[in-house]
C-alpha positions as CSV (number, residue, x, y, z in Angstrom):
1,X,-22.0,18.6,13.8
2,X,-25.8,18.2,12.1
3,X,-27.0,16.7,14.6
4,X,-26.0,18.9,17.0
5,X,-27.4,21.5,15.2
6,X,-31.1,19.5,14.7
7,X,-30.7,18.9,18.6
8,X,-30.5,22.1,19.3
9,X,-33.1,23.5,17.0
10,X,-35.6,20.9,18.3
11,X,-35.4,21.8,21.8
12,X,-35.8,25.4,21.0
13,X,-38.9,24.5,18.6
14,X,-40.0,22.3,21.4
15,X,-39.9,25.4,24.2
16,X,-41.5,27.9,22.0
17,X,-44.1,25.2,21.1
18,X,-44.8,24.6,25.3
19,X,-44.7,28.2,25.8
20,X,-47.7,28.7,23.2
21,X,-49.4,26.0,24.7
22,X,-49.2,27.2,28.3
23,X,-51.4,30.6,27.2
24,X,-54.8,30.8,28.4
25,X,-56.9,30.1,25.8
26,X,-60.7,32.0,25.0
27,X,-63.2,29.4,25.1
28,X,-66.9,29.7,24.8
29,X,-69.6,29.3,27.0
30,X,-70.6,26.0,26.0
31,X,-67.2,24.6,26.0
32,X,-66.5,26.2,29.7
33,X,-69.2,23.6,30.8
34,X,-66.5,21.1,31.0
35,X,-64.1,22.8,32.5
36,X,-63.2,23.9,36.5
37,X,-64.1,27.4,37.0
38,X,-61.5,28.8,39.3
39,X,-61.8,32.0,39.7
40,X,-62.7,35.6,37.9
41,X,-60.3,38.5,36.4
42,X,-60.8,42.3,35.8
43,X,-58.9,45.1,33.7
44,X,-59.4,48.1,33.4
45,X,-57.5,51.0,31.2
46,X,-57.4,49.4,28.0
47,X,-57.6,51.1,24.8
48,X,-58.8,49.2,22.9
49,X,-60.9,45.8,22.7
50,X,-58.1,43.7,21.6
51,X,-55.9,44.9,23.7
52,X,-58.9,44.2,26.9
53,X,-58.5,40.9,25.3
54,X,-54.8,40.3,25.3
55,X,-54.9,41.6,29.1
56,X,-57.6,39.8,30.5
57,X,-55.7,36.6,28.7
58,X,-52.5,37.7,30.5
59,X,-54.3,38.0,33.9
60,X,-56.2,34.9,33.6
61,X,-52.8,32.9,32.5
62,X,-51.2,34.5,35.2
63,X,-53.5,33.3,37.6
64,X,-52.8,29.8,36.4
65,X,-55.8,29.5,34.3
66,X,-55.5,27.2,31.0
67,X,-58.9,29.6,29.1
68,X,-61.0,31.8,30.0
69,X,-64.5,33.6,28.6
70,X,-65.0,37.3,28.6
71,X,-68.0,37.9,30.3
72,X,-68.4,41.9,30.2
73,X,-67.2,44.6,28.1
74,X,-67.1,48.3,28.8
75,X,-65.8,50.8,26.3
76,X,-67.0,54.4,28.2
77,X,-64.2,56.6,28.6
78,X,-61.1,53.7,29.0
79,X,-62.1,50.0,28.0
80,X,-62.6,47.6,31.0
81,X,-64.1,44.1,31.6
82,X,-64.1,41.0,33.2
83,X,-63.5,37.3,32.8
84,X,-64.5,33.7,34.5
85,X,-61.4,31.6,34.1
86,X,-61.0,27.6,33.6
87,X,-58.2,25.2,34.5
């Protein structure tokens, strides 16, 4: 019965841990020199700079990007920006 309970509680551990891995990660500019640029991502609405962040991280992990690097920030009115991402 234990080691159907450490089975289990592995595989779960072991999905959770893949899922955090699968995120798009920030990276900086130096470290995106070794990495394929594929593409660019935009938000806009955002009310805050973290929460920019967490989108633009959702957008470029949607787009099957493994990081990305924010490359503008605007915070008149609603907060928008952009971001080159990296596979």
């Amino acid at each position: 019965m234990k080691t159907i309970k450490y089975t289990a509680a592995a595989l779960v551990l072991s999905v959770v841990s893949f899922g955090a891995l699968a995120a798009a990660q920030p990276v900086t500019s130096i470290e995106a020199h070794n990495l394929q640029r594929i593409g660019s991502v935009a938000v806009s609405g955002a009310a805050t700079l973290d929460s920019l962040e967490a989108k633009l991280a959702a957008k470029a992990e949607a787009a099957g990007a493994s990081s990305y690097t924010i490359t503008s920030a605007d915070t008149e009115d609603k907060v928008s920006g952009t971001a080159v991402i990296y596979k």
